[in-house]
C-alpha positions, 0 to 999 in steps of 0.5 A, a space after each residue: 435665168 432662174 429654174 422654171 417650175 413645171 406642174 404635172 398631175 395625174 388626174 381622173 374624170 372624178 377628180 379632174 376639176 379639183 386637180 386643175 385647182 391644185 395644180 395652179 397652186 403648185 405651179 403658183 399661178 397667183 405670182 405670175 398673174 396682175 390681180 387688177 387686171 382682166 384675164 384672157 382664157 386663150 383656148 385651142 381650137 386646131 380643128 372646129 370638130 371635136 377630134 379628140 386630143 386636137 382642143 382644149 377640154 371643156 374640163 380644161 376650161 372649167 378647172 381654169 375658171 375655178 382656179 382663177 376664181 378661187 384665187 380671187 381672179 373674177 375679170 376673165 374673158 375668152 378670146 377666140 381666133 380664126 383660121 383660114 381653115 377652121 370656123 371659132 363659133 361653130 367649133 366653140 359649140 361643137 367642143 362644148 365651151 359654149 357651155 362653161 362660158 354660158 355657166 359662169 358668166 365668161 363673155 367670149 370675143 373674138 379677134 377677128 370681129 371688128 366690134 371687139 378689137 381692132 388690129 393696130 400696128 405695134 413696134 417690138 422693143 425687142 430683136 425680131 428673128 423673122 416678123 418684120 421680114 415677112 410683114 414688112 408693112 408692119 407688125 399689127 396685133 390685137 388692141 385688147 390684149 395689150 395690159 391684159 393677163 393672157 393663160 394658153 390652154 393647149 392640148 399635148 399634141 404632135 404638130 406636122 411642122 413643128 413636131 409638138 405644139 403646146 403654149 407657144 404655138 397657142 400664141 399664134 392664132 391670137 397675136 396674128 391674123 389670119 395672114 399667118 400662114 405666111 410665116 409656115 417656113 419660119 414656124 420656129 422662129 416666129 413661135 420665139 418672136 411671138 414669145 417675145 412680144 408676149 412678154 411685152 405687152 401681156 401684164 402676166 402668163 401662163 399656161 394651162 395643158 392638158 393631156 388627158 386624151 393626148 394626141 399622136 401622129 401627123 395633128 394637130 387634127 388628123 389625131 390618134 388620140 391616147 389616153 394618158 390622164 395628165 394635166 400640166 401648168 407653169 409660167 415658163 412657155 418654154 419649160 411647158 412645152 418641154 416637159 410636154 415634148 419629153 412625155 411624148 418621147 421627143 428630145 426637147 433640145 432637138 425641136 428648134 423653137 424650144 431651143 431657140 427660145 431657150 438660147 435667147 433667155 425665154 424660158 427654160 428648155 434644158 431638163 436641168 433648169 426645170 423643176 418638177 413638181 407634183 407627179 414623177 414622170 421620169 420614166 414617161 415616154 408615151 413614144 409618140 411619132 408625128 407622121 404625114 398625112 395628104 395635107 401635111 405631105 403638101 405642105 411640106 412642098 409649100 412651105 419647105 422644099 424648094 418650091 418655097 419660093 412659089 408661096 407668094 403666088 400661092 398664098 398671097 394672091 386669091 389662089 390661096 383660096 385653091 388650097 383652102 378649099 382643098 384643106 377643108 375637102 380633105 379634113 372636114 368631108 374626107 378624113 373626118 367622115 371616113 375615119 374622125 367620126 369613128 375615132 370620135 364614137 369610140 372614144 365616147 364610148 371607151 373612154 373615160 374621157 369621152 364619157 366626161 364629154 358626154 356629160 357636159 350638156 
């Protein structure tokens, strides 16, 4: 395939809504995206807690909504999802998107409220790695994403099970229910599968990261958040979340679903094929490390180990509730109080990021 464009741009709380106009031009949005056709923001919601480096920005947001705007894009529309362990509407308020979408006129629906889409069955024209394996009742997506633009807004961050998490991963929580803890063995596969159905039923794609605060060690919540100041776009999922993974001193050819995906011809994961644009990140290596924590060492055990074969007793029976409510002690009443709120309240206070965040009311 043809080489895959990638923006990069160094940017500051100042300048930052200017830079995301300027980067969807020099990522050349306007050429990926159907004019006649509504647009969907897909932001990132990994924790409903404002961790730093775990969602998207608020100014990530903004920055989109007027590049969209300035290009002459005006349908647009948010689209949240659900975890089994993390809460959309609270976490859109508590990550202040709330506001941006109040400010402009962005209606928000999510995808798990019957009253703004219903989830029917959908048959891939193309070749399938693991979906039709684990769903074998069938593959089932949201109805109103199909014929529709769809923008990821990912942060750049480490990810326990897939190392780096970015656009493609961003797909996961929108184009599957919350049964998608089913396919936490076949992570890597089912990122490239979900790539390939995106190609098929979204009009247009891209992807908008932001890495202002980027998030190191065992995420996507449990985060050291690092300054780095930069903001990313292209078209090509793949190439995204390379360049993302090389900045953070990953090889991107060793993480399986970037090179997965770059074999099957989905985008472009060789450093070769991508063209850089914009700031010089040649010698960037920001030497990050993912990590574990209690939740992550556990499910290694799930998900990886031998016990794999225990998951349907686990995780498809009401026991899941067991480890759901096991999740949510241990990031939202243990960790969070113990050491998020005070990385939080430095970050408010040190960075300049965090005073940005402030200043959204």
């Amino acid at each position: 395939m043809n080489k895959s464009t990638v923006a990069v741009i160094k940017t500051t709380p100042e300048s930052v809504l200017d830079d995301y106009k300027r980067l969807a031009k020099m990522a050349k949005m306007e050429e990926f995206l159907d004019r006649g056709a509504t647009t969907i923001l897909k932001d990132n919601i990994s924790w409903h807690l404002p961790m730093p480096g775990a969602n998207s920005t608020p100014w990530q947001i903004e920055g989109v909504v007027l590049a969209l705007k300035d290009a002459g894009i005006n349908e647009i529309v948010a689209v949240e999802n659900k975890t089994v362990v993390t809460r959309p509407k609270y976490g859109e308020k508590q990550n202040k998107y709330d506001i941006i979408y109040n400010k402009y006129g962005i209606p928000v629906l999510y995808n798990f409220e019957e009253s703004d889409m219903h989830w029917i069955e959908y048959t891939p024209k193309s070749k399938l790695k693991v979906l039709p394996r684990i769903f074998p009742e069938g593959i089932r997506l949201p109805d109103y994403f199909f014929g529709k633009n769809i923008i990821q807004l990912p942060t750049m961050k480490c990810h326990i099970y897939t190392t780096t998490t970015g656009a493609m991963k961003n797909a996961f929580g929108g184009l599957l229910n919350v049964k998608r803890h089913y396919t936490h063995s076949w992570i890597h596969e089912t990122l490239v599968d979900l790539l390939k159905i995106q190609k098929e039923i979204h009009t247009g794609l891209f992807a908008f990261m932001d890495g202002t605060t980027a998030g190191n060690g065992p995420g996507p919540r449990t985060l050291i958040p690092v300054r780095t100041d930069y903001i990313l776009a292209s078209q090509d999922q793949v190439a995204i979340d390379a360049v993302a993974a090389k900045m953070m001193g990953f090889n991107p050819m060793d993480l399986k679903y970037i090179r997965l995906a770059d074999e099957e011809g989905l985008g472009n994961g060789k450093r070769e094929n991508i063209e850089l644009v914009g700031e010089d990140i040649s010698k960037v290596n920001l030497k990050f490390h993912v990590g574990d924590n209690f939740a992550s060492k556990v499910g290694d055990l799930l998900w990886f180990s031998p016990l794999k074969i225990f998951q349907k007793l686990f995780f498809h029976t009401p026991l899941v509730k067991v480890f759901v409510a096991a999740s949510d002690s241990y990031h939202d009443r243990y960790w969070w109080k113990k050491h998020g709120t005070k990385i939080f309240q430095q970050w408010k206070k040190d960075s300049p990021w965090g005073r940005l965040w402030e200043s959204y009311r």
